[in-house]
PDB file of N, CA, C and O in Angstrom, chain B, residues numbered from 101:
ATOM      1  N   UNK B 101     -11.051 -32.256 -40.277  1.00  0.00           N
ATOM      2  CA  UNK B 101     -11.498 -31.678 -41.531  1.00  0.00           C
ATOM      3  C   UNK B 101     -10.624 -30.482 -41.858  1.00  0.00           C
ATOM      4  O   UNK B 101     -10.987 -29.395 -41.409  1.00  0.00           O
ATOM      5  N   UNK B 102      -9.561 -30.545 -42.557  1.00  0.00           N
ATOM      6  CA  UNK B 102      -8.845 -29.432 -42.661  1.00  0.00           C
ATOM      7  C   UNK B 102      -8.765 -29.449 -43.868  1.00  0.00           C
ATOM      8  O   UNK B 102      -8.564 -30.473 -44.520  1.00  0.00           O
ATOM      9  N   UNK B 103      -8.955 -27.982 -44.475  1.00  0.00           N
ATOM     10  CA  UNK B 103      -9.039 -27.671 -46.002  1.00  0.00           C
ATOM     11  C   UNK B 103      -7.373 -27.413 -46.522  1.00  0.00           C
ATOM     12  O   UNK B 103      -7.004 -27.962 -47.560  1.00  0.00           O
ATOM     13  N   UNK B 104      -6.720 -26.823 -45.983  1.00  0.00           N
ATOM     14  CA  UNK B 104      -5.445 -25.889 -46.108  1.00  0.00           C
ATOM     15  C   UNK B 104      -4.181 -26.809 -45.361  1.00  0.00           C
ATOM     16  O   UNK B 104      -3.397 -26.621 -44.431  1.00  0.00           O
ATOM     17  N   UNK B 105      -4.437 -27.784 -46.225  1.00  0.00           N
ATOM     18  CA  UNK B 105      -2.754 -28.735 -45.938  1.00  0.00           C
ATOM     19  C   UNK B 105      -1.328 -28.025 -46.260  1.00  0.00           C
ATOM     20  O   UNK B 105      -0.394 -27.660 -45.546  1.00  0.00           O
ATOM     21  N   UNK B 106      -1.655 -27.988 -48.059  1.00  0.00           N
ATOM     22  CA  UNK B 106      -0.753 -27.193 -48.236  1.00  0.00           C
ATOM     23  C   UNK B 106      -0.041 -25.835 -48.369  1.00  0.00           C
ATOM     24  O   UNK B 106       0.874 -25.467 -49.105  1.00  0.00           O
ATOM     25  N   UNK B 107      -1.001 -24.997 -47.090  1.00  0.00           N
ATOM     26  CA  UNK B 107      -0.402 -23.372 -46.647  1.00  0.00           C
ATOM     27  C   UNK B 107       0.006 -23.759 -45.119  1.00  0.00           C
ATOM     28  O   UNK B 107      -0.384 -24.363 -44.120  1.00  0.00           O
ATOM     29  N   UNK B 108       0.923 -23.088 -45.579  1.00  0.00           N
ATOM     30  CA  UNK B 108       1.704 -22.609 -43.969  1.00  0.00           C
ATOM     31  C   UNK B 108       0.382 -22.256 -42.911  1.00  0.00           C
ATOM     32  O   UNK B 108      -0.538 -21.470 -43.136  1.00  0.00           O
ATOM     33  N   UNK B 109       0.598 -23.088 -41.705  1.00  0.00           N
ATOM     34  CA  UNK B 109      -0.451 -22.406 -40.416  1.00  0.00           C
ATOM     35  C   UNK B 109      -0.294 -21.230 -40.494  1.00  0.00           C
ATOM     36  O   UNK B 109      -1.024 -20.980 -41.454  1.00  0.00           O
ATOM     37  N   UNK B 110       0.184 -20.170 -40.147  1.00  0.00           N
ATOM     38  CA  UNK B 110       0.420 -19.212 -39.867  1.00  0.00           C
ATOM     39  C   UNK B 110      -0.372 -18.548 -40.758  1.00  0.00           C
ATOM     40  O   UNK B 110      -1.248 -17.954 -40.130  1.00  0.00           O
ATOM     41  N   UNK B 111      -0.485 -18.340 -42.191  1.00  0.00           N
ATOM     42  CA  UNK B 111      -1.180 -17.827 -43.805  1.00  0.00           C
ATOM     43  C   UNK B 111      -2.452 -17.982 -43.226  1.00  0.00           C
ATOM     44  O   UNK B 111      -3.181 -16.998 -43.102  1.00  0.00           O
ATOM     45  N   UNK B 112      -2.861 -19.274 -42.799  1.00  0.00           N
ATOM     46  CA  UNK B 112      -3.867 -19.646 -42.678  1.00  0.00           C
ATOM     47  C   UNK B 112      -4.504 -19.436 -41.580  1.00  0.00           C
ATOM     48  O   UNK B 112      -5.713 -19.667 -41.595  1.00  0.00           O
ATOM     49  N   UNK B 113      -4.022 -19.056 -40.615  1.00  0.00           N
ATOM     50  CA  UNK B 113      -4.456 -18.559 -39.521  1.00  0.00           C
ATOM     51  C   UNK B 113      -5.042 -16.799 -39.593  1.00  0.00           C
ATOM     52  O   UNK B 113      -6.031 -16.318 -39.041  1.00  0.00           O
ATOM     53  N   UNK B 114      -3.922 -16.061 -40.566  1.00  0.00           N
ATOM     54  CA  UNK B 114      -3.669 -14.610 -40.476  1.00  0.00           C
ATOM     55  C   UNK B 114      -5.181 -14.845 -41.984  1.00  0.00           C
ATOM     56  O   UNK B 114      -5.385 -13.642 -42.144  1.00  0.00           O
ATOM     57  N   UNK B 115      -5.546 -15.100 -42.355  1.00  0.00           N
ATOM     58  CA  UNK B 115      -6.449 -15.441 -43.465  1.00  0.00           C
ATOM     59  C   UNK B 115      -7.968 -15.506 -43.183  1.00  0.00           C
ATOM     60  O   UNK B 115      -8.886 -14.935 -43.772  1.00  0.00           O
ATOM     61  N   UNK B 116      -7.994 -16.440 -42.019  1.00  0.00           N
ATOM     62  CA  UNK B 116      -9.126 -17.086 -41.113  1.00  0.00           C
ATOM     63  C   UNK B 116      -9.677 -15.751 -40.470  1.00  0.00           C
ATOM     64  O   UNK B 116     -10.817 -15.295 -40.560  1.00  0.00           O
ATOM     65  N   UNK B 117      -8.451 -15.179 -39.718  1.00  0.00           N
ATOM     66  CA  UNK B 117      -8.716 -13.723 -38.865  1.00  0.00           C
ATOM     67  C   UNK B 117      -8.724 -12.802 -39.698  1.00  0.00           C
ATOM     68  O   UNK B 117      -9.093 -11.896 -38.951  1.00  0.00           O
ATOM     69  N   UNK B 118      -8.582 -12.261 -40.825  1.00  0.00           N
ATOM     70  CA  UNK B 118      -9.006 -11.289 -41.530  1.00  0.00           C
ATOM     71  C   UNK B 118     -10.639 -11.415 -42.077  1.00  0.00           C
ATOM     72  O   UNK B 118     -11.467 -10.535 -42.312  1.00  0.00           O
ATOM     73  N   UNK B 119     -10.706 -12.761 -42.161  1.00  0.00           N
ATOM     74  CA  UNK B 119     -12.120 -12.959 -42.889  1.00  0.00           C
ATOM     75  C   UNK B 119     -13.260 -12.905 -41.936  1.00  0.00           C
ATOM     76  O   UNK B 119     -14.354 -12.372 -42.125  1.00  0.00           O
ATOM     77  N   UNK B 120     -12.867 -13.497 -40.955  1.00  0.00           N
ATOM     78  CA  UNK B 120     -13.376 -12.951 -40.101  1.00  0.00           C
ATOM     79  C   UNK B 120     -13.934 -11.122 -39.371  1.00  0.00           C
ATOM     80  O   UNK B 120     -15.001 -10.565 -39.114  1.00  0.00           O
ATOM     81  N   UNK B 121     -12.992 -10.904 -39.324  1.00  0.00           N
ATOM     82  CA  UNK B 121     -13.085  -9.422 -38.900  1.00  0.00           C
ATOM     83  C   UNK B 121     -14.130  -8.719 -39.914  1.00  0.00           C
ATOM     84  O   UNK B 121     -15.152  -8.139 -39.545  1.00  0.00           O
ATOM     85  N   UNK B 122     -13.735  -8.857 -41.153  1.00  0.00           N
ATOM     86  CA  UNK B 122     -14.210  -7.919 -41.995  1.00  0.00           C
ATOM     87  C   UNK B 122     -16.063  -8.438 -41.843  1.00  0.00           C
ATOM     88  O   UNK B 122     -17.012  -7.654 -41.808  1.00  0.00           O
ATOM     89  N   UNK B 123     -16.134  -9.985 -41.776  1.00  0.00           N
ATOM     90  CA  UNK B 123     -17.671 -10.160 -41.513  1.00  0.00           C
ATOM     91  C   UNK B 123     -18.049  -9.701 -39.802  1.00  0.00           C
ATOM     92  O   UNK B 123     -19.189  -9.343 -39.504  1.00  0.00           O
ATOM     93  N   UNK B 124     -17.184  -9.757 -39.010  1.00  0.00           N
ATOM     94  CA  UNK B 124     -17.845  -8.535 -37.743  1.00  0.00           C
ATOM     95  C   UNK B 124     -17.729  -7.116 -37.724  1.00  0.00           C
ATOM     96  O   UNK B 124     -18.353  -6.427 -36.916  1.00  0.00           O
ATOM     97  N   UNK B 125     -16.849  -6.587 -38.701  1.00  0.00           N
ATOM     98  CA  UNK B 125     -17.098  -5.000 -38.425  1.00  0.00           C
ATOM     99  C   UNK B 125     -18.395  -4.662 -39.002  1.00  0.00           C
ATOM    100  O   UNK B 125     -18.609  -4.754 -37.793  1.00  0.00           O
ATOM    101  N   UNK B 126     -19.644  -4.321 -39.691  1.00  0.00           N
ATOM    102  CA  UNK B 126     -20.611  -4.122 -39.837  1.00  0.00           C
ATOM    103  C   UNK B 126     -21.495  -4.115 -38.743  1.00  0.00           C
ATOM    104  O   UNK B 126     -22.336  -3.223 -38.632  1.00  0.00           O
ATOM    105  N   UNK B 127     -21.313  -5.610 -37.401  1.00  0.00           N
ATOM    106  CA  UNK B 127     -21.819  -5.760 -36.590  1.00  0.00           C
ATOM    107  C   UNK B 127     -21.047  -4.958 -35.054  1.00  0.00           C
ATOM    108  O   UNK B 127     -21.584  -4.809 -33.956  1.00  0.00           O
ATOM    109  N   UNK B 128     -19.792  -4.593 -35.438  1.00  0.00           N
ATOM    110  CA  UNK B 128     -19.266  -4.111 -34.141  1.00  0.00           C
ATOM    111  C   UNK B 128     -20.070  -2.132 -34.835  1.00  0.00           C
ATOM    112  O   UNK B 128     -20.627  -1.204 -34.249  1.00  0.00           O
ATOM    113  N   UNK B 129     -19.859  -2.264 -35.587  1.00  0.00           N
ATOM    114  CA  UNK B 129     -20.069  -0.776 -36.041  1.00  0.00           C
ATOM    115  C   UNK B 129     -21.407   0.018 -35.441  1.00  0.00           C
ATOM    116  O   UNK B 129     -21.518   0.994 -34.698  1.00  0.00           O
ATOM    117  N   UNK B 130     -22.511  -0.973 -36.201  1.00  0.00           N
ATOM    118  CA  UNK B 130     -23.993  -1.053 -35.469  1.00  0.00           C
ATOM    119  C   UNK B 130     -24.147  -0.779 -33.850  1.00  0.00           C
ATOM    120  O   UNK B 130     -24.833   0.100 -33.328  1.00  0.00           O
ATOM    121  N   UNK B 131     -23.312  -1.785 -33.183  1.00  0.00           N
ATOM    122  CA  UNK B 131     -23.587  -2.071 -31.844  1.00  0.00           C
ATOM    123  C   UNK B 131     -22.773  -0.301 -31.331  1.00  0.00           C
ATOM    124  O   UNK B 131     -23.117   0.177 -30.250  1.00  0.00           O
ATOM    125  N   UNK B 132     -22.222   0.115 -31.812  1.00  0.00           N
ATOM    126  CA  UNK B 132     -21.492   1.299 -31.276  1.00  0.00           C
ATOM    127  C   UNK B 132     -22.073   2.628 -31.442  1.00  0.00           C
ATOM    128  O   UNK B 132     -21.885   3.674 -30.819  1.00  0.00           O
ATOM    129  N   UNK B 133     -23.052   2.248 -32.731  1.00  0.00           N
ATOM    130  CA  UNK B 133     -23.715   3.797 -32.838  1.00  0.00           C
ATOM    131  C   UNK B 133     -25.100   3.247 -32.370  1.00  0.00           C
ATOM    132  O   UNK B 133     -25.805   4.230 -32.596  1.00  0.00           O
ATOM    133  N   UNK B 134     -26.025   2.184 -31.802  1.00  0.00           N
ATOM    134  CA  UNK B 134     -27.052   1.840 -30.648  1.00  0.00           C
ATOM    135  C   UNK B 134     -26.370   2.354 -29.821  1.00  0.00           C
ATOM    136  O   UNK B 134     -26.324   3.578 -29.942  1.00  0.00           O
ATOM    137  N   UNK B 135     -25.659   1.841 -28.804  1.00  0.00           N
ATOM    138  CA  UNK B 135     -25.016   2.585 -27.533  1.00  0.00           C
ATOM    139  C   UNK B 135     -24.800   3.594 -27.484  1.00  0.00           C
ATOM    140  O   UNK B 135     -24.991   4.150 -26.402  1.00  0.00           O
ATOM    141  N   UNK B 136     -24.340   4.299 -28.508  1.00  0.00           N
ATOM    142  CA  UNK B 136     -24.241   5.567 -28.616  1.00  0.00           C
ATOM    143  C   UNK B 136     -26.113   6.454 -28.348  1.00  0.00           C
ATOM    144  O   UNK B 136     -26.615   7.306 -27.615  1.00  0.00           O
ATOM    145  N   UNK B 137     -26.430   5.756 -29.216  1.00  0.00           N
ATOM    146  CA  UNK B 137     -27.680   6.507 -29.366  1.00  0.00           C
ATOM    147  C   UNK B 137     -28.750   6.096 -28.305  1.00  0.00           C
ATOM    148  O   UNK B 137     -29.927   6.413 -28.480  1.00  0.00           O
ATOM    149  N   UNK B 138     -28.320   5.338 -27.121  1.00  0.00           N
ATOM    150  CA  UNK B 138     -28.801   4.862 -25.885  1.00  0.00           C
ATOM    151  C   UNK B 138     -28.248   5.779 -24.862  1.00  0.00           C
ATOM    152  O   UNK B 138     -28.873   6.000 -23.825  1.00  0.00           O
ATOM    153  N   UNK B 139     -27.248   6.250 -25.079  1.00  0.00           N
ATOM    154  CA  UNK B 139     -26.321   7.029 -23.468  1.00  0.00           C
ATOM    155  C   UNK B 139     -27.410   8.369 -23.913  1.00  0.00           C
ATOM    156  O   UNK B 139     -28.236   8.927 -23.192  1.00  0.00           O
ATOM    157  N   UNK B 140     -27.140   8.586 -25.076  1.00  0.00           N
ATOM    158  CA  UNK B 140     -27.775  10.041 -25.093  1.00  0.00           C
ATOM    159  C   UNK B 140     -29.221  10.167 -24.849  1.00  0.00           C
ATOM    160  O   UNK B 140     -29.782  11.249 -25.020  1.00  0.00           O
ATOM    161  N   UNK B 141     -29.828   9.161 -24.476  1.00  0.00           N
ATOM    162  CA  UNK B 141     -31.493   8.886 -24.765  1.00  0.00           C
ATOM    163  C   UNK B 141     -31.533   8.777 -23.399  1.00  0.00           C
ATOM    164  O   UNK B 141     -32.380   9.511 -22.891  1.00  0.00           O
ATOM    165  N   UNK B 142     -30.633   7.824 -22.316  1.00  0.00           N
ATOM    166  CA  UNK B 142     -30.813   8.201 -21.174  1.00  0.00           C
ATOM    167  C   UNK B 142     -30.087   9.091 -20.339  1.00  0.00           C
ATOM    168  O   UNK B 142     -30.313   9.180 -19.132  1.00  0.00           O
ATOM    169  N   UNK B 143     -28.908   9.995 -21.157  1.00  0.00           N
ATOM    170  CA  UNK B 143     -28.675  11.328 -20.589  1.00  0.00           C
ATOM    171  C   UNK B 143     -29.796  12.228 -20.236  1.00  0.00           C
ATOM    172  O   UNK B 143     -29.982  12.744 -19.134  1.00  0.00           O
ATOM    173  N   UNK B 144     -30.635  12.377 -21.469  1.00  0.00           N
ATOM    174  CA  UNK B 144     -32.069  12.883 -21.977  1.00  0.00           C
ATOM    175  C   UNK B 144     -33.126  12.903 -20.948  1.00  0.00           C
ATOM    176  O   UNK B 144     -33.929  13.810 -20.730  1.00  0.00           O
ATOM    177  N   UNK B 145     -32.958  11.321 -20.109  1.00  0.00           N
ATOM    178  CA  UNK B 145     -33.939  11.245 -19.481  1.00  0.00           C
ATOM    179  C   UNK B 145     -33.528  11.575 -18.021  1.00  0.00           C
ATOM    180  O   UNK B 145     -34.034  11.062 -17.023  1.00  0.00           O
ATOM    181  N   UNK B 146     -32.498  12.543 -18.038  1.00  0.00           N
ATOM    182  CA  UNK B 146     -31.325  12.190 -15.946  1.00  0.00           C
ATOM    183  C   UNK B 146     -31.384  11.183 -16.047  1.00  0.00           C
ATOM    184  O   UNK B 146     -32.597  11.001 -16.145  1.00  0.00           O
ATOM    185  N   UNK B 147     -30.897  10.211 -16.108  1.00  0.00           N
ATOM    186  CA  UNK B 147     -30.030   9.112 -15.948  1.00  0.00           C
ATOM    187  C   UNK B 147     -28.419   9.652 -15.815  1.00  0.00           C
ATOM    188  O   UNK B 147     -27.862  10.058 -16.835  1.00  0.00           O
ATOM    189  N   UNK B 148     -27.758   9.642 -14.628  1.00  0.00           N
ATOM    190  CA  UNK B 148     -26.528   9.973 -14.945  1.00  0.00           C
ATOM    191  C   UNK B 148     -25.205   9.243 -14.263  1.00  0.00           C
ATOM    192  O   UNK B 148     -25.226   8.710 -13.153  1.00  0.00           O
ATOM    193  N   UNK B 149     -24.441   9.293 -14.840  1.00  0.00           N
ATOM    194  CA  UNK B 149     -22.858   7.655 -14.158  1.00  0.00           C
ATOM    195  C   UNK B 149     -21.905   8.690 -13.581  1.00  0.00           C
ATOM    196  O   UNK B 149     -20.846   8.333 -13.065  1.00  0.00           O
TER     197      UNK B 149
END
């Protein structure tokens, strides 16, 4: 099932991975300020690495 016969792999590859990314940064973003707001919650509690 391939949509993109006539683009170069490469376009279509660098295309695929941009569209991508931009729909996971929202979700990498989230996950970084939870963790964030987890170290300090069990700094809070002595918990220490």
């Amino acid at each position: 099932m391939r949509h993109f016969k006539a683009v170069g792999k490469g376009k279509v590859k660098k295309e695929i991975l941009k569209k991508a990314f931009m729909k996971l940064l929202p979700i990498k973003c989230s996950y970084l300020f939870v963790s964030m707001a987890y170290g300090i919650m069990m700094e809070d509690a002595g918990v220490t690495w």
